[in-house]
mmCIF file of the N, C-alpha and C atoms, coordinates in Angstrom:
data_MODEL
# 
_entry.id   MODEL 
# 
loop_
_atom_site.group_PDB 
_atom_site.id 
_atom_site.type_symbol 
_atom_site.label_atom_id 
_atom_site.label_alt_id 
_atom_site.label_comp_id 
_atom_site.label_asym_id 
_atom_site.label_entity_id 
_atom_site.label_seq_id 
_atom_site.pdbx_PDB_ins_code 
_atom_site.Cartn_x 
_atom_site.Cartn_y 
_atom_site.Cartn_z 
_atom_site.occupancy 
_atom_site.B_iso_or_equiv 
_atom_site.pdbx_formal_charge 
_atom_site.auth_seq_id 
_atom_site.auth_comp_id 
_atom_site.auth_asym_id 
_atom_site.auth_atom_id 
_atom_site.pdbx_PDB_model_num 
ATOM 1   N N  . UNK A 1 1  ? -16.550 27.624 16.535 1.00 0.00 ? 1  UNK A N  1 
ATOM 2   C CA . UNK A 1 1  ? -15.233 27.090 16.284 1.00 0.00 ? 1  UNK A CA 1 
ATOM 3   C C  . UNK A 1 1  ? -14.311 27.521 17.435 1.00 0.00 ? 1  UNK A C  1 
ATOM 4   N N  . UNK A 1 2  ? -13.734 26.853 18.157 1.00 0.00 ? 2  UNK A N  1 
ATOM 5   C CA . UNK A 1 2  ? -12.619 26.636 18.695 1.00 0.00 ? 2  UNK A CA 1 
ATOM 6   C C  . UNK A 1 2  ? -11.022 27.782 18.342 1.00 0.00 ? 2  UNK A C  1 
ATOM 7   N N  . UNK A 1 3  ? -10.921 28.073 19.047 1.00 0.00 ? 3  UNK A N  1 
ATOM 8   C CA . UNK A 1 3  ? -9.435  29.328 19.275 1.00 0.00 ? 3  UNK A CA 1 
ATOM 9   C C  . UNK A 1 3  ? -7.928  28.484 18.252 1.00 0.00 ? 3  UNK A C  1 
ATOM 10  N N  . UNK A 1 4  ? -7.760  28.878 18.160 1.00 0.00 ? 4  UNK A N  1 
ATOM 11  C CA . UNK A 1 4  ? -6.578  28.101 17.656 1.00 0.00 ? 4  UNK A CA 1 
ATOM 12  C C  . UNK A 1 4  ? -5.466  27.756 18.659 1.00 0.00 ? 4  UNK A C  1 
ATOM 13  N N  . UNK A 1 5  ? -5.650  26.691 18.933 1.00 0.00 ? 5  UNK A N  1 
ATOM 14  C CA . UNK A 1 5  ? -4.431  25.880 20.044 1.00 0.00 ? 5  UNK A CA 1 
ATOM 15  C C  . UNK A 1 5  ? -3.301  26.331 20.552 1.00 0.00 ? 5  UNK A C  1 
ATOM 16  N N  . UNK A 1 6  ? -2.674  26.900 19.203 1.00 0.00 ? 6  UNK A N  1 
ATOM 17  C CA . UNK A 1 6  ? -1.195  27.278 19.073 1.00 0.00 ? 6  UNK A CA 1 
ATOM 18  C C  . UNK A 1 6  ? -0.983  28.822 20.150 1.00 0.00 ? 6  UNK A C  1 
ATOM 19  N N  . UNK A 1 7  ? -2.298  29.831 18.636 1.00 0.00 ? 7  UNK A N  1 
ATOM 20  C CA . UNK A 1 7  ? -1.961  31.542 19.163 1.00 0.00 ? 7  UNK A CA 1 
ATOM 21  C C  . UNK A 1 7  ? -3.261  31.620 19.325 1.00 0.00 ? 7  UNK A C  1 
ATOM 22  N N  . UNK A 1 8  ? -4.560  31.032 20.102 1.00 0.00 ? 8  UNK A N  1 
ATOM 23  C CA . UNK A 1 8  ? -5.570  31.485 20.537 1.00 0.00 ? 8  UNK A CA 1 
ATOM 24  C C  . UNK A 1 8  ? -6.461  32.461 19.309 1.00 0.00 ? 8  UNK A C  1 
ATOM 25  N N  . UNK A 1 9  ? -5.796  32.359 17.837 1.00 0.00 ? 9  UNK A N  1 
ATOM 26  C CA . UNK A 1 9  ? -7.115  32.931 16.984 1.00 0.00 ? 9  UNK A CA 1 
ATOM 27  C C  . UNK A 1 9  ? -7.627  32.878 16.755 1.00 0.00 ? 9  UNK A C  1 
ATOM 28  N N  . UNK A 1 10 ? -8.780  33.390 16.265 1.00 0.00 ? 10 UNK A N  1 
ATOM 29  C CA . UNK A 1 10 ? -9.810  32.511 16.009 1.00 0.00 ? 10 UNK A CA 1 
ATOM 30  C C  . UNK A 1 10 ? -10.620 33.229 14.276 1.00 0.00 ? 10 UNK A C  1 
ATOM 31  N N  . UNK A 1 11 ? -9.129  33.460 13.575 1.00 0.00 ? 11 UNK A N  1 
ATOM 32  C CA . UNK A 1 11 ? -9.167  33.772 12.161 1.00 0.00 ? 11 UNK A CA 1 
ATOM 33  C C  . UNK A 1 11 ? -8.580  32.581 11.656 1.00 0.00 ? 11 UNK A C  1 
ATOM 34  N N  . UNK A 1 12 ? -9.363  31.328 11.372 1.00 0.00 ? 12 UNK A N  1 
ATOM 35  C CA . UNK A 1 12 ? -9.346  30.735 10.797 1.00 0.00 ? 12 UNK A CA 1 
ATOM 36  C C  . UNK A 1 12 ? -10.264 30.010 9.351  1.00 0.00 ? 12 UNK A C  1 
ATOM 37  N N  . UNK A 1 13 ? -9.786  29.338 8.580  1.00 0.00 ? 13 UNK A N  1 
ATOM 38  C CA . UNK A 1 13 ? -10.648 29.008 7.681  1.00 0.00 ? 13 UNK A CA 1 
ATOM 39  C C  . UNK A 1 13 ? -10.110 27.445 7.510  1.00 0.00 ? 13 UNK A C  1 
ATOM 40  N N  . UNK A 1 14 ? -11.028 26.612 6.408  1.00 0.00 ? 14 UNK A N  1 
ATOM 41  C CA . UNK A 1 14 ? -11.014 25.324 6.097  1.00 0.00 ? 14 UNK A CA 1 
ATOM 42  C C  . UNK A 1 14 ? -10.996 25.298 4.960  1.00 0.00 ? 14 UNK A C  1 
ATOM 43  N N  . UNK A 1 15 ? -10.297 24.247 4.685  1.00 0.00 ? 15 UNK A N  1 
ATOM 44  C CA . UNK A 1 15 ? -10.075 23.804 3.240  1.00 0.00 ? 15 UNK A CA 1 
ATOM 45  C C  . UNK A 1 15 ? -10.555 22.837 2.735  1.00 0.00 ? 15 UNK A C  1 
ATOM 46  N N  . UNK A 1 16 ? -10.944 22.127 1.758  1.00 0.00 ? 16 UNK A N  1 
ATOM 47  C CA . UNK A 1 16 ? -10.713 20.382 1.498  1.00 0.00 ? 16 UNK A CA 1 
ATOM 48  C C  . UNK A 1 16 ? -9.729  19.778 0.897  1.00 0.00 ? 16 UNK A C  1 
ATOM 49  N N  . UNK A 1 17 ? -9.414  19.077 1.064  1.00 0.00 ? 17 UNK A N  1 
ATOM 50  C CA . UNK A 1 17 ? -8.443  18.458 0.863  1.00 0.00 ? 17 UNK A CA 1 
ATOM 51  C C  . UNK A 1 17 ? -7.993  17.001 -0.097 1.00 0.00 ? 17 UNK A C  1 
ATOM 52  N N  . UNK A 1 18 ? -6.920  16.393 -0.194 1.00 0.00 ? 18 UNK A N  1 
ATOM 53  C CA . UNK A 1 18 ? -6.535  15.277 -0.945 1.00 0.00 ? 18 UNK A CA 1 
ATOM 54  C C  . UNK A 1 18 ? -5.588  15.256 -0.642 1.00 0.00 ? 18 UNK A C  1 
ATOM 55  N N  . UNK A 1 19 ? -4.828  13.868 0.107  1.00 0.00 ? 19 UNK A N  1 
ATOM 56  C CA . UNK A 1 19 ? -3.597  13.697 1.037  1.00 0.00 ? 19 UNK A CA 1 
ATOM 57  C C  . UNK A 1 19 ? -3.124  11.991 0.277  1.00 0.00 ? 19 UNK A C  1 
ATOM 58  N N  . UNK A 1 20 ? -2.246  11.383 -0.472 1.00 0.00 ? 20 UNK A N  1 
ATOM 59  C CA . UNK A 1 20 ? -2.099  10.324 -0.356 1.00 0.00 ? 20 UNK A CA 1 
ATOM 60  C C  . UNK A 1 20 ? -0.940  9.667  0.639  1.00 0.00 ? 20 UNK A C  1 
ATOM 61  N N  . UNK A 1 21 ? -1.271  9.243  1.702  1.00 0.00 ? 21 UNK A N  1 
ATOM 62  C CA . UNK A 1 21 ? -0.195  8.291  2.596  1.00 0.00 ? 21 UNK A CA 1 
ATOM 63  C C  . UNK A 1 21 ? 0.118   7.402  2.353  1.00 0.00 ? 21 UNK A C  1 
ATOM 64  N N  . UNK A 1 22 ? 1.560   7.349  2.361  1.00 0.00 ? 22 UNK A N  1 
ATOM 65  C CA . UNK A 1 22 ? 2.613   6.065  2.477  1.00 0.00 ? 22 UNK A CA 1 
ATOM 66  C C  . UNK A 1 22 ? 2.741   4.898  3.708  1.00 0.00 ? 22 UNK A C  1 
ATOM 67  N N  . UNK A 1 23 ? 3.071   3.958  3.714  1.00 0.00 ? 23 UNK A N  1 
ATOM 68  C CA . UNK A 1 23 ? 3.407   2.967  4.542  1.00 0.00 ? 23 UNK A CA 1 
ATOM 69  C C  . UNK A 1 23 ? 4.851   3.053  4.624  1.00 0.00 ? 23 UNK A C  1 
ATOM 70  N N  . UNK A 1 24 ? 5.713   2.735  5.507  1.00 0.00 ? 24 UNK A N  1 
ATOM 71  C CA . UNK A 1 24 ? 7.265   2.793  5.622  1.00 0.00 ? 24 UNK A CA 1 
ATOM 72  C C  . UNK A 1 24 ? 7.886   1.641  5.646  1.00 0.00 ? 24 UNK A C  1 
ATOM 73  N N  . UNK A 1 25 ? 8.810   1.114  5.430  1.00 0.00 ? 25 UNK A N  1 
ATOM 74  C CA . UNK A 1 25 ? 9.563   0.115  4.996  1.00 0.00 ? 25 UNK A CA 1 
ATOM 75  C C  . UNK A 1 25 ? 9.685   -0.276 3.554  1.00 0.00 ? 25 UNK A C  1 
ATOM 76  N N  . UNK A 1 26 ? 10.697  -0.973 3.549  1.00 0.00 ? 26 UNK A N  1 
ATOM 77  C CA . UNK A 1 26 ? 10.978  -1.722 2.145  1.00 0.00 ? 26 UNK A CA 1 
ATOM 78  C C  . UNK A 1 26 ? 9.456   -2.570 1.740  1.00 0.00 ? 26 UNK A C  1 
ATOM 79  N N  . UNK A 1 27 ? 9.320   -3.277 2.798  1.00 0.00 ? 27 UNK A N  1 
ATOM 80  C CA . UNK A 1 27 ? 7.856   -4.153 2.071  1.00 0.00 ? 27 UNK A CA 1 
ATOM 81  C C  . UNK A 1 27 ? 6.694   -3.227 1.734  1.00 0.00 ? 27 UNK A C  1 
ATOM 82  N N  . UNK A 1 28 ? 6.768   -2.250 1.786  1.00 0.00 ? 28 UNK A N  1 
ATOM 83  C CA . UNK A 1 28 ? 5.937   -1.429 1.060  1.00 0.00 ? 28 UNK A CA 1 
ATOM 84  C C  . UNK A 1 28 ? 5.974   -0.579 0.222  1.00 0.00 ? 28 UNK A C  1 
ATOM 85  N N  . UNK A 1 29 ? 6.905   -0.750 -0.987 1.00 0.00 ? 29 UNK A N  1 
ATOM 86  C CA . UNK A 1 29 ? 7.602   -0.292 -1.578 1.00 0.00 ? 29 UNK A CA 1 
ATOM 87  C C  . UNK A 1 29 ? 6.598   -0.263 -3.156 1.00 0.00 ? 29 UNK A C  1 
ATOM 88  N N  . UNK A 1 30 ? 5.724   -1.146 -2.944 1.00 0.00 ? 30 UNK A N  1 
ATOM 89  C CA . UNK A 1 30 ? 4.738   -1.580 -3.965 1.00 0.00 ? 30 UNK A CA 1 
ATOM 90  C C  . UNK A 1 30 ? 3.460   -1.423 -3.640 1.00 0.00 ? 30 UNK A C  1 
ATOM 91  N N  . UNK A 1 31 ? 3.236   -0.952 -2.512 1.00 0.00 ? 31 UNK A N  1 
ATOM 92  C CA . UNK A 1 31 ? 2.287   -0.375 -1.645 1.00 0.00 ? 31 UNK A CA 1 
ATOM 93  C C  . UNK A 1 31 ? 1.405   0.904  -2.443 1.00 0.00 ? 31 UNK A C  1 
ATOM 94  N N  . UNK A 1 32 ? 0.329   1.047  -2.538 1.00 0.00 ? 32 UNK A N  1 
ATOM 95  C CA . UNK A 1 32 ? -0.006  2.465  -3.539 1.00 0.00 ? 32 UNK A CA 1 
ATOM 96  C C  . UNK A 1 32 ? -0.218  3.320  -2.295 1.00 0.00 ? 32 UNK A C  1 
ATOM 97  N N  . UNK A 1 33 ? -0.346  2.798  -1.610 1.00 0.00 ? 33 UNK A N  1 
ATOM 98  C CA . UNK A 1 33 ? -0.912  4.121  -0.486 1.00 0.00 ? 33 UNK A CA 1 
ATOM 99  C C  . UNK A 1 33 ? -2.446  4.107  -0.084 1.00 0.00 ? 33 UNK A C  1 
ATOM 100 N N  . UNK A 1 34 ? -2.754  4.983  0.771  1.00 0.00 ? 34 UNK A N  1 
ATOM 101 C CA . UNK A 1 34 ? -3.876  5.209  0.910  1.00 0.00 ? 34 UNK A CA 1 
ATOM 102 C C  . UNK A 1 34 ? -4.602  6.433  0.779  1.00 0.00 ? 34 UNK A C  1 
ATOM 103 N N  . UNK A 1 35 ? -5.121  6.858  0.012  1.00 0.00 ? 35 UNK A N  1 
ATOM 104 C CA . UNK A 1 35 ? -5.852  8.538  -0.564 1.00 0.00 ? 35 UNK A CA 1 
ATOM 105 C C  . UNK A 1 35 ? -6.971  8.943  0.895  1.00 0.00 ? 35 UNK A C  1 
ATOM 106 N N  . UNK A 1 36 ? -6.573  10.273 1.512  1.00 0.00 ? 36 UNK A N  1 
ATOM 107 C CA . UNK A 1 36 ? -7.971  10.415 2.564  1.00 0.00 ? 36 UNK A CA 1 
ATOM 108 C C  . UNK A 1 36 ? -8.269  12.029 1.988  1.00 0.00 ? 36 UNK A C  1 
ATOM 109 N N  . UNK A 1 37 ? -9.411  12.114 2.040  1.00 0.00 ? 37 UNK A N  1 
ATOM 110 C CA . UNK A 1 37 ? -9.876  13.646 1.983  1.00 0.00 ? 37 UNK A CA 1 
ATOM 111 C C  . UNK A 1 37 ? -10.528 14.257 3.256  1.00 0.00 ? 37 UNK A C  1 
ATOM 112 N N  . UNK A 1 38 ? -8.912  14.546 4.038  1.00 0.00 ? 38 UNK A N  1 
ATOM 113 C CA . UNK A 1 38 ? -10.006 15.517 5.109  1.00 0.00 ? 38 UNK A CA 1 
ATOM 114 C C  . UNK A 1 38 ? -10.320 16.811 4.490  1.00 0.00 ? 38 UNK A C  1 
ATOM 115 N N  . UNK A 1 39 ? -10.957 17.312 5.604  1.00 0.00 ? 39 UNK A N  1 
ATOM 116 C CA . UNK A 1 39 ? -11.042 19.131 5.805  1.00 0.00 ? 39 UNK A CA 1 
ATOM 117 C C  . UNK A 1 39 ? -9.729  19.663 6.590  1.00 0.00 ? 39 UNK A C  1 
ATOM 118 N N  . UNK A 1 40 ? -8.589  20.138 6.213  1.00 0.00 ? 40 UNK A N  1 
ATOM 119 C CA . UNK A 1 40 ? -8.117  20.984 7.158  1.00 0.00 ? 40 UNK A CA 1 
ATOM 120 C C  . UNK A 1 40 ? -8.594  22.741 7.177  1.00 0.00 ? 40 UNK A C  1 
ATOM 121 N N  . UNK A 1 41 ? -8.372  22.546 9.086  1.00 0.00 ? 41 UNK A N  1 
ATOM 122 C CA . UNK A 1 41 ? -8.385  23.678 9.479  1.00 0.00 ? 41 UNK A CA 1 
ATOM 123 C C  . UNK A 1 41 ? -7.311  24.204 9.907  1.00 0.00 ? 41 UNK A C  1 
ATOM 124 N N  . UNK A 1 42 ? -6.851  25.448 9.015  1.00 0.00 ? 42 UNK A N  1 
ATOM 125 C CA . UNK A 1 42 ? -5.903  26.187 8.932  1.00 0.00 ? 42 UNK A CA 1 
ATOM 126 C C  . UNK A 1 42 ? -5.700  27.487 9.922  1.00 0.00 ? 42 UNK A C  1 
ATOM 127 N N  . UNK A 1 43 ? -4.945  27.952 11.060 1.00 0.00 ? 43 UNK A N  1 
ATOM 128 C CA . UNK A 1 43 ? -5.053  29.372 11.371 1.00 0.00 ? 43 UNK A CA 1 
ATOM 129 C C  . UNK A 1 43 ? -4.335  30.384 10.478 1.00 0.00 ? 43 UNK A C  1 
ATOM 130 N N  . UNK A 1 44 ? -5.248  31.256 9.943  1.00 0.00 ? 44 UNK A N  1 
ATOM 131 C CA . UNK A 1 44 ? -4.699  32.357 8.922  1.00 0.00 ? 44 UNK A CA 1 
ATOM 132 C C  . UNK A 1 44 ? -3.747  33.130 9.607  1.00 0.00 ? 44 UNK A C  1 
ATOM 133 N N  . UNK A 1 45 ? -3.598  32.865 11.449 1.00 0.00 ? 45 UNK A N  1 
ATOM 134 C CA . UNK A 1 45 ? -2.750  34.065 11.573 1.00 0.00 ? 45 UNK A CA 1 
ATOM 135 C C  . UNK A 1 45 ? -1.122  33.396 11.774 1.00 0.00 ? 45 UNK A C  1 
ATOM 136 N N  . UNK A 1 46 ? -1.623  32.263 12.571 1.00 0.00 ? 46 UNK A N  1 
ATOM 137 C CA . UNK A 1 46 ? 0.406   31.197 12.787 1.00 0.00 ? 46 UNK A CA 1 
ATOM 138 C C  . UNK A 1 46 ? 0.143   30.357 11.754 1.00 0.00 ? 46 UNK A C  1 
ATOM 139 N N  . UNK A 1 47 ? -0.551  29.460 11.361 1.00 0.00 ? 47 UNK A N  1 
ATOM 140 C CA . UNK A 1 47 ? -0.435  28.216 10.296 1.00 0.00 ? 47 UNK A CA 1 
ATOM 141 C C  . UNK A 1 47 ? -0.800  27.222 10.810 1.00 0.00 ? 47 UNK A C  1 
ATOM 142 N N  . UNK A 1 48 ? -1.172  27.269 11.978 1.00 0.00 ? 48 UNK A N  1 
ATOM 143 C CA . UNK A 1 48 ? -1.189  25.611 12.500 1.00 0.00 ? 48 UNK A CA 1 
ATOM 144 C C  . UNK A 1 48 ? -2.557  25.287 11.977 1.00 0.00 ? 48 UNK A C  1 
ATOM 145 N N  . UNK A 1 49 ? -2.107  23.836 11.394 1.00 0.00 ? 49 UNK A N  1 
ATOM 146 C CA . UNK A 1 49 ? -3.208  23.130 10.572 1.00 0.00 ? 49 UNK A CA 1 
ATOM 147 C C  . UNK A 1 49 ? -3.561  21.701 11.691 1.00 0.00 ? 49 UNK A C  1 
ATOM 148 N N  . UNK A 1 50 ? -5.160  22.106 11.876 1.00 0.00 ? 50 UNK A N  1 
ATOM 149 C CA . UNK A 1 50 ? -5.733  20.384 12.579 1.00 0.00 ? 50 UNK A CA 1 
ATOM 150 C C  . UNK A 1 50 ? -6.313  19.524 11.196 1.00 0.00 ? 50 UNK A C  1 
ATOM 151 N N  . UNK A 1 51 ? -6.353  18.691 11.260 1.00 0.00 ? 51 UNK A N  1 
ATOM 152 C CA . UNK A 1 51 ? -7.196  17.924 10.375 1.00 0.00 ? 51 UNK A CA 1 
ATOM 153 C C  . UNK A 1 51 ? -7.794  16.461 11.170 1.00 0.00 ? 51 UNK A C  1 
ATOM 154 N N  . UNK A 1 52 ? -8.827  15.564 10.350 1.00 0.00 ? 52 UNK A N  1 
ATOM 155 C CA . UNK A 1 52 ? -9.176  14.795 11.351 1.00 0.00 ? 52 UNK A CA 1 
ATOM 156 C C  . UNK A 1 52 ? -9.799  13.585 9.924  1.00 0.00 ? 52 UNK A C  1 
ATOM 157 N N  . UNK A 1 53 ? -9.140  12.504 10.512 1.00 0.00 ? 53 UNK A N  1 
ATOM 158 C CA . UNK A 1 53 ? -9.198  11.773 9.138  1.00 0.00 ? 53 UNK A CA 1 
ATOM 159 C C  . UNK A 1 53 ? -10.315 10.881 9.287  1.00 0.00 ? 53 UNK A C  1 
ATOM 160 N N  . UNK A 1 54 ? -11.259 11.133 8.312  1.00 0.00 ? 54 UNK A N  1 
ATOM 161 C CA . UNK A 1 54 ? -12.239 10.190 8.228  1.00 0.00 ? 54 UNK A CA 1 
ATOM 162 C C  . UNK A 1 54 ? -12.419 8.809  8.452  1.00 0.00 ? 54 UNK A C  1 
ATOM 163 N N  . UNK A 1 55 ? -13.704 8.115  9.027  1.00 0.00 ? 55 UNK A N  1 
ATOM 164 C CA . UNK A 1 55 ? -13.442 6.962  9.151  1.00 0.00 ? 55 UNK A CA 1 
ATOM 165 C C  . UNK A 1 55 ? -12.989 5.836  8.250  1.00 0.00 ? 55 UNK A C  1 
ATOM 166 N N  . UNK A 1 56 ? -13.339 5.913  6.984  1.00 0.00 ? 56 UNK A N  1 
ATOM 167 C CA . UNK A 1 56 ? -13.462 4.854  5.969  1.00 0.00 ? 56 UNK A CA 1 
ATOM 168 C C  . UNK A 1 56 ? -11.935 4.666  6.105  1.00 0.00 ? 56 UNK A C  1 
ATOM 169 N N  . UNK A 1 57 ? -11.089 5.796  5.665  1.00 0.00 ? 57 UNK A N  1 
ATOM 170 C CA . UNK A 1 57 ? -9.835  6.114  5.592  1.00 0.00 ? 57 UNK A CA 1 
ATOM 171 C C  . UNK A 1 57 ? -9.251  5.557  6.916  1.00 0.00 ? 57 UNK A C  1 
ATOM 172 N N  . UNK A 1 58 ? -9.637  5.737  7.933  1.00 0.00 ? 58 UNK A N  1 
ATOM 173 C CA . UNK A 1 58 ? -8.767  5.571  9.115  1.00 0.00 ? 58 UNK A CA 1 
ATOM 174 C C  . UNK A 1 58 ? -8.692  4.373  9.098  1.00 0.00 ? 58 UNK A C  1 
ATOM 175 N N  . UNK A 1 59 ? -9.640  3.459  8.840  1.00 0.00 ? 59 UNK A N  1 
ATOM 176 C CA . UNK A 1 59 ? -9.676  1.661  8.890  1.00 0.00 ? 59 UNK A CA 1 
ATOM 177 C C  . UNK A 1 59 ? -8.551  1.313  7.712  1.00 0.00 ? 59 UNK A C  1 
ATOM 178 N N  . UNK A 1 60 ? -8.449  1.959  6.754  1.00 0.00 ? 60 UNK A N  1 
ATOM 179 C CA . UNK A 1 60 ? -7.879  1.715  6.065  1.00 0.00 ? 60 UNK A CA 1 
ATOM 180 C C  . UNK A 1 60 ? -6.058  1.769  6.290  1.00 0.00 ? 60 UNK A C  1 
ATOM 181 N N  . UNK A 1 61 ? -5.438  2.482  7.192  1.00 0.00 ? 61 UNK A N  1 
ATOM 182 C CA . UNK A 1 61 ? -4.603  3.279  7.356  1.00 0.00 ? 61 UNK A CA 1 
ATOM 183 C C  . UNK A 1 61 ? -4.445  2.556  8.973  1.00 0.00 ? 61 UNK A C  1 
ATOM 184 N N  . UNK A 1 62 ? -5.012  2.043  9.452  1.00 0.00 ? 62 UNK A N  1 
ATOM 185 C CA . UNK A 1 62 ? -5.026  0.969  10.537 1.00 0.00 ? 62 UNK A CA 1 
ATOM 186 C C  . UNK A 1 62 ? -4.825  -0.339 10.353 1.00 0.00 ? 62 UNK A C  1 
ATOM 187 N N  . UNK A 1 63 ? -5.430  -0.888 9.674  1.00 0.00 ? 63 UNK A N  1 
ATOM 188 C CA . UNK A 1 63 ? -5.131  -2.073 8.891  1.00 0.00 ? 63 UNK A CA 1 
ATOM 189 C C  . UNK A 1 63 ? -3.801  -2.225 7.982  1.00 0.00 ? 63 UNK A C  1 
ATOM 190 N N  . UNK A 1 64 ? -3.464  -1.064 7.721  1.00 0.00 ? 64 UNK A N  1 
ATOM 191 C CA . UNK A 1 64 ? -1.965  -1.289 6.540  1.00 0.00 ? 64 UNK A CA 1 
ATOM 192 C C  . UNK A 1 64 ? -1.210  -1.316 7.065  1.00 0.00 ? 64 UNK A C  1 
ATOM 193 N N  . UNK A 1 65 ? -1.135  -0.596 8.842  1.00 0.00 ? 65 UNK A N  1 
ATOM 194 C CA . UNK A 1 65 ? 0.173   -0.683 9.907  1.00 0.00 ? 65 UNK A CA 1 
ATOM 195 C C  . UNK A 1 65 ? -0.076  -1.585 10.619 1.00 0.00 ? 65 UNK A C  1 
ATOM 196 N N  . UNK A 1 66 ? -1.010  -2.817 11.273 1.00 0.00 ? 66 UNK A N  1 
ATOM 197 C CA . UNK A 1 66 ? -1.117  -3.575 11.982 1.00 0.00 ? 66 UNK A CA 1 
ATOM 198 C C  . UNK A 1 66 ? 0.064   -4.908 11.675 1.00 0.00 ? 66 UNK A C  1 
ATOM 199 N N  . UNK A 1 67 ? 0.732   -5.047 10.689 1.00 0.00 ? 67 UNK A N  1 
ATOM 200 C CA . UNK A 1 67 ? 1.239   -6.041 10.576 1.00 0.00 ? 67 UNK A CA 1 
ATOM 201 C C  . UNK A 1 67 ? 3.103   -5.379 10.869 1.00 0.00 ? 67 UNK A C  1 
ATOM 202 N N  . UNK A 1 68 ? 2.978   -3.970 10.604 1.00 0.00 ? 68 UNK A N  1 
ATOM 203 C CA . UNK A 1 68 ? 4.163   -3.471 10.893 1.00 0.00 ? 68 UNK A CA 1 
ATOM 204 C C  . UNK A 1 68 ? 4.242   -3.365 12.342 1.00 0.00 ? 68 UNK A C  1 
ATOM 205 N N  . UNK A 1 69 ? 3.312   -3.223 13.342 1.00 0.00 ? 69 UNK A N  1 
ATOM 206 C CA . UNK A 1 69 ? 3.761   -2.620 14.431 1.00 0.00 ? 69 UNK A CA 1 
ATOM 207 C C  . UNK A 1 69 ? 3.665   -4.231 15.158 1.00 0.00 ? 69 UNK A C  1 
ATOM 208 N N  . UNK A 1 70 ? 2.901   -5.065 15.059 1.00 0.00 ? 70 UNK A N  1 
ATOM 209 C CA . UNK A 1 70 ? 2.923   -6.244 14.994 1.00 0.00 ? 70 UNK A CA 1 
ATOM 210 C C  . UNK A 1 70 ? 4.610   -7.101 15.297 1.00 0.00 ? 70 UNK A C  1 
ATOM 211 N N  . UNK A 1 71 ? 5.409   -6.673 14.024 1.00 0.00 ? 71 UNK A N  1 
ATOM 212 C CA . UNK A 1 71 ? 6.562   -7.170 13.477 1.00 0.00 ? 71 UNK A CA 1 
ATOM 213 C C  . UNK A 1 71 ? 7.570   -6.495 14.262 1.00 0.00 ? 71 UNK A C  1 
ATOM 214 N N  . UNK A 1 72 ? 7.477   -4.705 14.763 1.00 0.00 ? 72 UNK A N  1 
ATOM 215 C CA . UNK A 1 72 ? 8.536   -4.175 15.229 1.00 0.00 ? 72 UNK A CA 1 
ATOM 216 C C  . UNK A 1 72 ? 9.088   -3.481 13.944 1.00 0.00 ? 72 UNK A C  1 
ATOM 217 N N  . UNK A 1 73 ? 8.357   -3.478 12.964 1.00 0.00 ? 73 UNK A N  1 
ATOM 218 C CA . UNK A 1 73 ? 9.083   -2.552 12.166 1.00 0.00 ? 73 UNK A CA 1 
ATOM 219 C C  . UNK A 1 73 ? 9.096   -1.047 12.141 1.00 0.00 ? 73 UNK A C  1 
ATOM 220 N N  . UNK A 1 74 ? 10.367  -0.841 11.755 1.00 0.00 ? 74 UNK A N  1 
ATOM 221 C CA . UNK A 1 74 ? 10.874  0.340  12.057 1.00 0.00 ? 74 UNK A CA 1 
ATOM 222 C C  . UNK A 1 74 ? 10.958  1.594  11.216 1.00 0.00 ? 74 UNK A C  1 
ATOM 223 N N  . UNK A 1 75 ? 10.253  1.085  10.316 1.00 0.00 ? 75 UNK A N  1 
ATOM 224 C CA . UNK A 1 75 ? 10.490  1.715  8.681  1.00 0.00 ? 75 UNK A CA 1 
ATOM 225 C C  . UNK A 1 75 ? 11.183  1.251  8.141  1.00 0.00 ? 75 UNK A C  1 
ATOM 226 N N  . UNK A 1 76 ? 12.103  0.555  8.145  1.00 0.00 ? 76 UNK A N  1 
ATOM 227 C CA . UNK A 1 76 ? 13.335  -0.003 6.932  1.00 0.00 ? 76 UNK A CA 1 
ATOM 228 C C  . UNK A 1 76 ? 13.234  -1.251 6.273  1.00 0.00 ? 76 UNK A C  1 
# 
């Protein structure tokens, strides 16, 4: 495992996880979201958390912003 980015520790541990993401704007207001379960990796000594979002999830979460960034939306 890799130093921690932030403070170079390398007292870290992993978690699993359950994250549900939002889409931004009004037209997604009815939107459920999208559920991903990464692993974050946490440094026990500053906090800085990496995580790395699975593929299934990432298509998913790519596809729900393509029509926003598409449009220029801005969140609102």
């Amino acid at each position: 495992m890799s130093p921690c980015p932030l403070c170079r520790s390398h007292n870290q541990a992993e978690f699993p996880s359950e994250i549900l993401m939002h889409f931004t704007g009004r037209k997604n207001l009815d939107n459920p979201g999208v559920w991903v379960f990464p692993i974050l990796l946490v440094c026990l000594d500053c906090g800085f958390l990496q995580s790395k979002v699975p593929a299934s999830e990432l298509a998913q979460l790519a596809a729900g912003t393509s029509g926003a960034r598409a449009a220029g939306d801005a969140g609102v």
